[in-house]
N, CA and C atoms as a LAMMPS dump frame, in Angstrom:
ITEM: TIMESTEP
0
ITEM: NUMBER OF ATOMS
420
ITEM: BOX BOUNDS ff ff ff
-5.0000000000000000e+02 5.0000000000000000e+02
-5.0000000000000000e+02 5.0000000000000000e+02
-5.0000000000000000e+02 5.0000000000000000e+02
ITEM: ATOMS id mol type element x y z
1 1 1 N -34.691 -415.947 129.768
2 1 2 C -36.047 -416.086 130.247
3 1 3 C -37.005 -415.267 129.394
4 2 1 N -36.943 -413.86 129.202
5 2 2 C -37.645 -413.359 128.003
6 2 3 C -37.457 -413.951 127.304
7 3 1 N -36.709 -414.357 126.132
8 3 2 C -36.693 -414.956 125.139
9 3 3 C -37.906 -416.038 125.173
10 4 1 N -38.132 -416.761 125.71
11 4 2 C -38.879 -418.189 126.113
12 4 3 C -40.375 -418.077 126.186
13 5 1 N -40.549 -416.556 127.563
14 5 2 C -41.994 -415.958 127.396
15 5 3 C -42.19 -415.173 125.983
16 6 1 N -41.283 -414.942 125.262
17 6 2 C -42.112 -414.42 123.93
18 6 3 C -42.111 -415.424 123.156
19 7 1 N -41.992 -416.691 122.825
20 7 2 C -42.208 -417.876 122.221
21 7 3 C -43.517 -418.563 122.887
22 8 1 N -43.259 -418.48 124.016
23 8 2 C -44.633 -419.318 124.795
24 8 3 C -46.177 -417.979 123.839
25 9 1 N -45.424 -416.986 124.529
26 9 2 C -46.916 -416.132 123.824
27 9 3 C -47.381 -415.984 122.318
28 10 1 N -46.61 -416.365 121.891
29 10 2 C -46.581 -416.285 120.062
30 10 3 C -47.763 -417.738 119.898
31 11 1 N -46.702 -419.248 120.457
32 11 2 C -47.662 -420.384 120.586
33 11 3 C -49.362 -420.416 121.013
34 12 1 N -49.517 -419.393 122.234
35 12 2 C -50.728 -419.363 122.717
36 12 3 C -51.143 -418.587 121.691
37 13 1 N -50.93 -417.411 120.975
38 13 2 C -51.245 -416.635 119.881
39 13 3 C -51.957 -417.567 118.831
40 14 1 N -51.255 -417.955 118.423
41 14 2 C -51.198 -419.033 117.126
42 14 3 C -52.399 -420.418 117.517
43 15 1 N -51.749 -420.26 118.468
44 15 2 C -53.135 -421.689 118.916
45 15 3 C -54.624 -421.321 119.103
46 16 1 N -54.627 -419.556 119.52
47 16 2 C -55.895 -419.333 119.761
48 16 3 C -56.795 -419.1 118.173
49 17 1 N -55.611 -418.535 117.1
50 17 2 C -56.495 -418.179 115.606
51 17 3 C -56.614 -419.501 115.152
52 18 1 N -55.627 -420.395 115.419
53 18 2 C -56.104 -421.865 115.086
54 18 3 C -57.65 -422.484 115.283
55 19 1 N -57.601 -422.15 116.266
56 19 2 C -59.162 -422.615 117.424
57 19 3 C -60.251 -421.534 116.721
58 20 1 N -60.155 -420.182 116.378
59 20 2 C -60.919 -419.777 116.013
60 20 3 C -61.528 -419.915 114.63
61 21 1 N -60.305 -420.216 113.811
62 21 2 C -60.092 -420.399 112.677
63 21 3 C -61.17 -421.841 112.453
64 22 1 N -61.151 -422.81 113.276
65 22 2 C -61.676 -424.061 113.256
66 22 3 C -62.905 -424.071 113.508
67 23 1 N -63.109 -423.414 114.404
68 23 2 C -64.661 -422.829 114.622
69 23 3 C -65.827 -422.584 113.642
70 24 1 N -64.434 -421.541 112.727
71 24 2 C -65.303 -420.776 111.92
72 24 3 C -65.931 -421.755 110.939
73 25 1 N -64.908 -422.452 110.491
74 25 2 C -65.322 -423.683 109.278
75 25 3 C -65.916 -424.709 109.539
76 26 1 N -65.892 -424.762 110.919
77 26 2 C -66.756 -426.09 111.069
78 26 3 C -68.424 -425.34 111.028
79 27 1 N -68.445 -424.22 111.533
80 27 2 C -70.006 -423.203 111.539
81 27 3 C -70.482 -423.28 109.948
82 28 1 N -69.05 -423.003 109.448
83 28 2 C -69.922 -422.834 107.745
84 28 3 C -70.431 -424.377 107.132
85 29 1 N -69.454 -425.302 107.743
86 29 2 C -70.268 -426.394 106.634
87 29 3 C -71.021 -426.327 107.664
88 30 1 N -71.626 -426.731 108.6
89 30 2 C -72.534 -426.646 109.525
90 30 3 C -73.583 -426.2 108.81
91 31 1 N -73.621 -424.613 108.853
92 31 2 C -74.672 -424.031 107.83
93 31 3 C -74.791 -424.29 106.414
94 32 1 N -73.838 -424.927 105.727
95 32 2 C -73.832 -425.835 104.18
96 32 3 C -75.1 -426.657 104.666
97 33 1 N -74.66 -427.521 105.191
98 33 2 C -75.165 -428.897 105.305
99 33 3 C -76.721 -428.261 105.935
100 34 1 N -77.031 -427.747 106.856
101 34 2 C -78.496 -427.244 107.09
102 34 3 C -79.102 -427.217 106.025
103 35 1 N -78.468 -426.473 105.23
104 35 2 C -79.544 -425.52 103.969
105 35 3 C -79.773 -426.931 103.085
106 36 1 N -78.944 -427.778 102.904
107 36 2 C -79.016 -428.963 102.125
108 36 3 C -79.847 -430.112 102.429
109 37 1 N -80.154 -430.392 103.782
110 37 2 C -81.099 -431.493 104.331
111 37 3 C -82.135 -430.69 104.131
112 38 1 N -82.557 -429.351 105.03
113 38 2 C -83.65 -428.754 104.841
114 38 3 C -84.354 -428.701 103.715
115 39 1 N -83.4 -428.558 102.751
116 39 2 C -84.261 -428.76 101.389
117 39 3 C -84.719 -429.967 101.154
118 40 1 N -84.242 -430.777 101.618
119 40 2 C -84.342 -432.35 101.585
120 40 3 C -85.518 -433.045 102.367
121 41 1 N -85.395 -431.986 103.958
122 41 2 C -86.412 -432.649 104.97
123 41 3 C -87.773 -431.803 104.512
124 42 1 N -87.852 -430.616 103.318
125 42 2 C -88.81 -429.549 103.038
126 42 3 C -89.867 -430.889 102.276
127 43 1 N -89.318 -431.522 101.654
128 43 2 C -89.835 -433.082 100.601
129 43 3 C -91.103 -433.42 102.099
130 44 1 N -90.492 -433.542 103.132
131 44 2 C -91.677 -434.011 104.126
132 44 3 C -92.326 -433.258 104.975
133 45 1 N -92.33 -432.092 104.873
134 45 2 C -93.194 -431.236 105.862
135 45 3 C -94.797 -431.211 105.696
136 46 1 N -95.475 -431.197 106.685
137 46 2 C -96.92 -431.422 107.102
138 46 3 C -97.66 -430.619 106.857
139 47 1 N -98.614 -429.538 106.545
140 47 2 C -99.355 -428.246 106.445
141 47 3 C -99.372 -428.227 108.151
142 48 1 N -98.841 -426.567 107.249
143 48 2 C -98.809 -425.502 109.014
144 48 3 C -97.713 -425.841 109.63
145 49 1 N -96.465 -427.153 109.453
146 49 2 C -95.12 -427.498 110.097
147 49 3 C -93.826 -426.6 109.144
148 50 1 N -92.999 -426.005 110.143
149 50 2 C -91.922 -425.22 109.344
150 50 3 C -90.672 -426.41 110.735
151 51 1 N -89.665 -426.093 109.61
152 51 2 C -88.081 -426.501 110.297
153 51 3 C -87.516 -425.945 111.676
154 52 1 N -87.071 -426.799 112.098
155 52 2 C -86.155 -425.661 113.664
156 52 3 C -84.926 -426.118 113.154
157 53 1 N -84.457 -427.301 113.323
158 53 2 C -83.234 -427.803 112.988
159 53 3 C -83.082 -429.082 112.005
160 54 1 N -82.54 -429.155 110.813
161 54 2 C -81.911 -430.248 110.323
162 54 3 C -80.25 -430.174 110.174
163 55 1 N -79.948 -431.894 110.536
164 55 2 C -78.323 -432.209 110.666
165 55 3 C -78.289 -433.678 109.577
166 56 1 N -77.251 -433.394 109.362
167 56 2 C -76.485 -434.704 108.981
168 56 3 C -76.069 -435.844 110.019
169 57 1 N -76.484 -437.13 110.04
170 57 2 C -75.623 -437.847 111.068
171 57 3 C -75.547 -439.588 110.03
172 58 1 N -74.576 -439.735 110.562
173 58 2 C -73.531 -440.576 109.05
174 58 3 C -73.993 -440.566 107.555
175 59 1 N -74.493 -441.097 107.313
176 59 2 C -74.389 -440.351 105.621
177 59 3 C -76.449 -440.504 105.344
178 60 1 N -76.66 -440.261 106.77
179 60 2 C -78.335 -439.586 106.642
180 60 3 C -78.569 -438.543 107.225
181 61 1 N -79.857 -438.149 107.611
182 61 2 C -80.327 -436.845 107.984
183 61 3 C -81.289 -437.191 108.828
184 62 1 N -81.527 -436.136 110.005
185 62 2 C -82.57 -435.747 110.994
186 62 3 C -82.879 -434.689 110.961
187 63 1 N -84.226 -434.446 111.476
188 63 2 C -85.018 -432.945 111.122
189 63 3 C -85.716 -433.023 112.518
190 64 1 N -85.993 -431.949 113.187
191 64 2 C -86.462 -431.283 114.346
192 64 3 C -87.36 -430.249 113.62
193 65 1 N -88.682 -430.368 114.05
194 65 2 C -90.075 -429.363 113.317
195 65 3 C -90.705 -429.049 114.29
196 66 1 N -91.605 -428.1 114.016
197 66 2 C -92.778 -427.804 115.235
198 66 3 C -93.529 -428.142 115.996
199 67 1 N -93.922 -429.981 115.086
200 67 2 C -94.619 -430.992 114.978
201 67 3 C -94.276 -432.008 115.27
202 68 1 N -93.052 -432.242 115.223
203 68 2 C -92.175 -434.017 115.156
204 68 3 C -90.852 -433.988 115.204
205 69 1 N -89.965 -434.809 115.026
206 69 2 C -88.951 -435.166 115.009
207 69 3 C -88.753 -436.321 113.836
208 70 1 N -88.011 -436.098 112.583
209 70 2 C -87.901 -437.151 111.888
210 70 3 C -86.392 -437.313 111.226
211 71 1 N -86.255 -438.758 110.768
212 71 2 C -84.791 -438.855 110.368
213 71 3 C -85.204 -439.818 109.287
214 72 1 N -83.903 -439.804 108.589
215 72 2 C -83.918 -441.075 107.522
216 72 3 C -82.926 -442.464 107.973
217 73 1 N -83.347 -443.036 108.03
218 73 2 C -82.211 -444.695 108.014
219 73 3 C -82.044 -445.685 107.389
220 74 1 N -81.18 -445.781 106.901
221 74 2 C -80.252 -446.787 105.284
222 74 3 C -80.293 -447.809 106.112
223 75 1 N -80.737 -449 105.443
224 75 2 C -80.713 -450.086 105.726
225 75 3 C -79.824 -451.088 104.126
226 76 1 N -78.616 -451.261 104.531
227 76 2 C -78.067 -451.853 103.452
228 76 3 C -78.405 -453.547 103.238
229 77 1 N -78.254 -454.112 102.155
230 77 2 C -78.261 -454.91 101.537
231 77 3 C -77.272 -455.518 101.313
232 78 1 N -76.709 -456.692 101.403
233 78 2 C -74.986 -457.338 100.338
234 78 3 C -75.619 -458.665 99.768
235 79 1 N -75.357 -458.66 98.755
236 79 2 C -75.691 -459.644 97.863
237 79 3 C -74.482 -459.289 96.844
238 80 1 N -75.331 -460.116 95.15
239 80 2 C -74.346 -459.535 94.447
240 80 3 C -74.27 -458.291 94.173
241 81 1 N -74.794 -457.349 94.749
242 81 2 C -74.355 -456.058 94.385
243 81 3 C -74.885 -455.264 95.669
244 82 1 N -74.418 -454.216 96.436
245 82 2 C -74.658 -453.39 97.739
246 82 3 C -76.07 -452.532 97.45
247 83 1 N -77.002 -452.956 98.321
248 83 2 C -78.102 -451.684 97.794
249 83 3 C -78.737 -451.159 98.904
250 84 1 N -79.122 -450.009 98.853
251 84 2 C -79.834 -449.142 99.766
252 84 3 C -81.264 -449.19 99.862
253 85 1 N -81.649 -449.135 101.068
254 85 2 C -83.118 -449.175 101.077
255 85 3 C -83.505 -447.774 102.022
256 86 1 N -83.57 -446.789 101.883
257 86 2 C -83.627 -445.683 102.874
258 86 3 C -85.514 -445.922 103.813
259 87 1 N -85.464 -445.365 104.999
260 87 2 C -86.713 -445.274 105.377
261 87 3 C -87.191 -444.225 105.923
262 88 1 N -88.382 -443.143 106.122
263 88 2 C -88.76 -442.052 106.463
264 88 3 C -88.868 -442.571 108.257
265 89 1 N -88.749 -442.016 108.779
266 89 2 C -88.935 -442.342 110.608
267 89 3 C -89.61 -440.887 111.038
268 90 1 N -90.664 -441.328 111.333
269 90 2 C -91.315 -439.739 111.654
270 90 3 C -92.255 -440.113 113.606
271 91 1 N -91.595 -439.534 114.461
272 91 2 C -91.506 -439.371 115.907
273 91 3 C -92.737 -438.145 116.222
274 92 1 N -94.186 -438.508 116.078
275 92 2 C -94.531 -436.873 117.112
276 92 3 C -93.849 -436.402 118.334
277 93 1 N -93.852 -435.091 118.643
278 93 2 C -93.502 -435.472 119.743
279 93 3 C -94.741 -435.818 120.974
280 94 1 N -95.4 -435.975 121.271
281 94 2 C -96.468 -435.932 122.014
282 94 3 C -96.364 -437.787 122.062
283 95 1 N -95.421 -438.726 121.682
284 95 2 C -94.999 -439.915 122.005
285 95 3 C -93.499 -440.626 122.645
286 96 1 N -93.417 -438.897 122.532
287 96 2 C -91.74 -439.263 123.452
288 96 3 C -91.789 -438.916 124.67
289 97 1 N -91.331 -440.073 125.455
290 97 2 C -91.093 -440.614 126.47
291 97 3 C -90.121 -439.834 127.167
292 98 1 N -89.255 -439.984 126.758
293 98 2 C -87.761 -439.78 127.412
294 98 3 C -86.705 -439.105 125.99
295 99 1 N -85.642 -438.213 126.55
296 99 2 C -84.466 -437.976 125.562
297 99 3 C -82.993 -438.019 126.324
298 100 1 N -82.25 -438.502 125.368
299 100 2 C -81.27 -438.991 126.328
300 100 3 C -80.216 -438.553 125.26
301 101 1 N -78.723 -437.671 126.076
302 101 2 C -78.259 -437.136 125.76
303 101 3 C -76.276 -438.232 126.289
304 102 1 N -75.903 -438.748 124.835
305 102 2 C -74.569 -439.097 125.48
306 102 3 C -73.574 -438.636 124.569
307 103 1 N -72.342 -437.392 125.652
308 103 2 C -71.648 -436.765 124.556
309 103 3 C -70.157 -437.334 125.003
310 104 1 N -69.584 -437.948 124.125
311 104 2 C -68.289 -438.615 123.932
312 104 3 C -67.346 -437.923 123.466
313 105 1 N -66.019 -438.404 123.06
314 105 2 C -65.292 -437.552 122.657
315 105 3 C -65.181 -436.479 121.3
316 106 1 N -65.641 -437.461 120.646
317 106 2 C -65.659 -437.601 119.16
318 106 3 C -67.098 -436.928 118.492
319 107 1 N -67.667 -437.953 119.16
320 107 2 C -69.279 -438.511 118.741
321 107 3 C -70.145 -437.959 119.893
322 108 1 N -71.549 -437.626 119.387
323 108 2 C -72.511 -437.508 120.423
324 108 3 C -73.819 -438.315 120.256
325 109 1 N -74.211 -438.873 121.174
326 109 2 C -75.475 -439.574 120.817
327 109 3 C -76.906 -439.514 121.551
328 110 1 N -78.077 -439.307 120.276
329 110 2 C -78.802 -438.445 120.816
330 110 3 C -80.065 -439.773 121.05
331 111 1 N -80.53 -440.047 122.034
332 111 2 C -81.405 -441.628 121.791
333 111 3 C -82.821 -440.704 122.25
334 112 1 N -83.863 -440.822 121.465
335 112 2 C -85.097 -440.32 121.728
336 112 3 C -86.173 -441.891 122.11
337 113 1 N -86.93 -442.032 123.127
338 113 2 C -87.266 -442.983 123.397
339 113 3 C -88.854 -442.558 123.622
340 114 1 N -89.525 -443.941 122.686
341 114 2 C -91.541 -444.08 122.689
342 114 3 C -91.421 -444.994 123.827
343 115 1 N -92.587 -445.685 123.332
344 115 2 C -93.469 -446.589 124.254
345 115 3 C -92.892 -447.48 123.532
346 116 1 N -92.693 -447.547 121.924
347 116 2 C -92.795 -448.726 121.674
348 116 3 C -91.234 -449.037 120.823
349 117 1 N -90.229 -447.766 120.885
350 117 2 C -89.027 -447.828 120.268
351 117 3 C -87.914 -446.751 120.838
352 118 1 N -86.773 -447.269 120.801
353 118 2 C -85.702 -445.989 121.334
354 118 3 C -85.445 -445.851 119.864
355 119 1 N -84.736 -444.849 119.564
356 119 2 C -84.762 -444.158 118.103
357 119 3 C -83.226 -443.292 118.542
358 120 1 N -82.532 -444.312 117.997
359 120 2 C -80.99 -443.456 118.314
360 120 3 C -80.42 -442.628 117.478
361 121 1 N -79.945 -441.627 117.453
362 121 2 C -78.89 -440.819 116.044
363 121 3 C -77.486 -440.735 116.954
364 122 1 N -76.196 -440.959 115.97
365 122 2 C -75.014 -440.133 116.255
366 122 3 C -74.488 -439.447 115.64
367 123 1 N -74.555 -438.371 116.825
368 123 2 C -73.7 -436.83 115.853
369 123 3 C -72.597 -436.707 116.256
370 124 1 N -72.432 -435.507 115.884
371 124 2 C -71.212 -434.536 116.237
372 124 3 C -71.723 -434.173 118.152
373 125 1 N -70.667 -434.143 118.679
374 125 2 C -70.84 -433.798 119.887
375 125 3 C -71.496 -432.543 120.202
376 126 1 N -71.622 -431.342 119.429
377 126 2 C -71.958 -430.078 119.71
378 126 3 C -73.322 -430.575 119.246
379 127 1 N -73.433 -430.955 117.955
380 127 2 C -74.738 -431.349 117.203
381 127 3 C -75.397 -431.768 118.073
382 128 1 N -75.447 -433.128 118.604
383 128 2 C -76.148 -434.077 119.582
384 128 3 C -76.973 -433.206 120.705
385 129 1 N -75.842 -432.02 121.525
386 129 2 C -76.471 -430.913 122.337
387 129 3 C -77.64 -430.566 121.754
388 130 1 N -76.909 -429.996 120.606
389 130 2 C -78.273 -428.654 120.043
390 130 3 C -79.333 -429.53 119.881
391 131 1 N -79.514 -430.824 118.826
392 131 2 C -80.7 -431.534 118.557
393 131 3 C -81.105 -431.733 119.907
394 132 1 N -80.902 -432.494 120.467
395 132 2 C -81.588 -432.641 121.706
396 132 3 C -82.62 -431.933 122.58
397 133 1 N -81.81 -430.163 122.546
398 133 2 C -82.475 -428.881 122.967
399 133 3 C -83.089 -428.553 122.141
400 134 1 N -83.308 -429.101 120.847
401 134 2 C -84.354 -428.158 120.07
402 134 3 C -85.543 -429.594 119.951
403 135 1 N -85.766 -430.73 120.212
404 135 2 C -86.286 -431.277 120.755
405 135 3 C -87.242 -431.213 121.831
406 136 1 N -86.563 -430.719 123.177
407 136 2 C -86.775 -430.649 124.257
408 136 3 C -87.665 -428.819 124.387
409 137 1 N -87.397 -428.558 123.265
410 137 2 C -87.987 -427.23 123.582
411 137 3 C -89.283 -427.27 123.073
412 138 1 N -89.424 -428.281 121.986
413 138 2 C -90.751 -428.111 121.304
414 138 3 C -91.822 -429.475 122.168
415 139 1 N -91.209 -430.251 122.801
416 139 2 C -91.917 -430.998 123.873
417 139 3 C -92.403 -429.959 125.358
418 140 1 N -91.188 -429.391 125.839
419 140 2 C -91.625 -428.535 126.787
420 140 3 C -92.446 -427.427 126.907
């Protein structure tokens, strides 16, 4: 029976630096990827607007500002050859309606809704939280 509880505790050991360990790296690209859109979403900032949050969500970007809420969205092409058409999407907030928060297993999805469009992103499940709240903070 000892024998067994010092194996069980080694496993919980091991599983917990695992978990922390995972944490840690998912925080750093996390903070990679910030510093990299930001520079990216810096291309569109307004006089007198600074950043709260920019994320990655599939192979575009959303930005949360003082002022707005904006993202980019690829609209592909197939013909004879695949082409990209990217578009700026820029949300005041003082036209959002509603924010709607759906967190899945995997995926989180963050749907910001006007008068005249729902405006969906999917993130990362933790992501989806935070955007949402940093949203909701600069509306409230």
């Amino acid at each position: 029976m000892g024998l067994f509880d010092n194996v069980k505790d080694n496993m919980k050991g091991f599983a917990e630096q695992a978990k922390d360990l995972s944490a840690k790296a998912t925080e750093a690209v996390d903070t990679n990827n910030a510093i990299k859109f930001e520079k990216e979403a810096g291309k569109y900032l307004l006089e007198g607007e600074h950043i709260i949050m920019a994320e990655q969500y599939w192979a575009d970007w959303a930005c949360v500002t003082n002022k707005r809420f904006f993202y980019v969205e690829a609209n592909y092409t197939y013909g004879a050859s695949l082409k990209s058409k990217k578009v700026l999407i820029s949300v005041p907030f003082r036209s959002i309606e509603e924010v709607n928060v759906d967190m899945g297993y995997l995926l989180g999805e963050v749907e910001v809704v006007t008068k005249n469009r729902s405006h969906e992103l999917k993130l990362g499940k933790g992501t989806a939280q935070r955007f949402a709240s940093a949203i909701l903070n600069q509306i409230l």
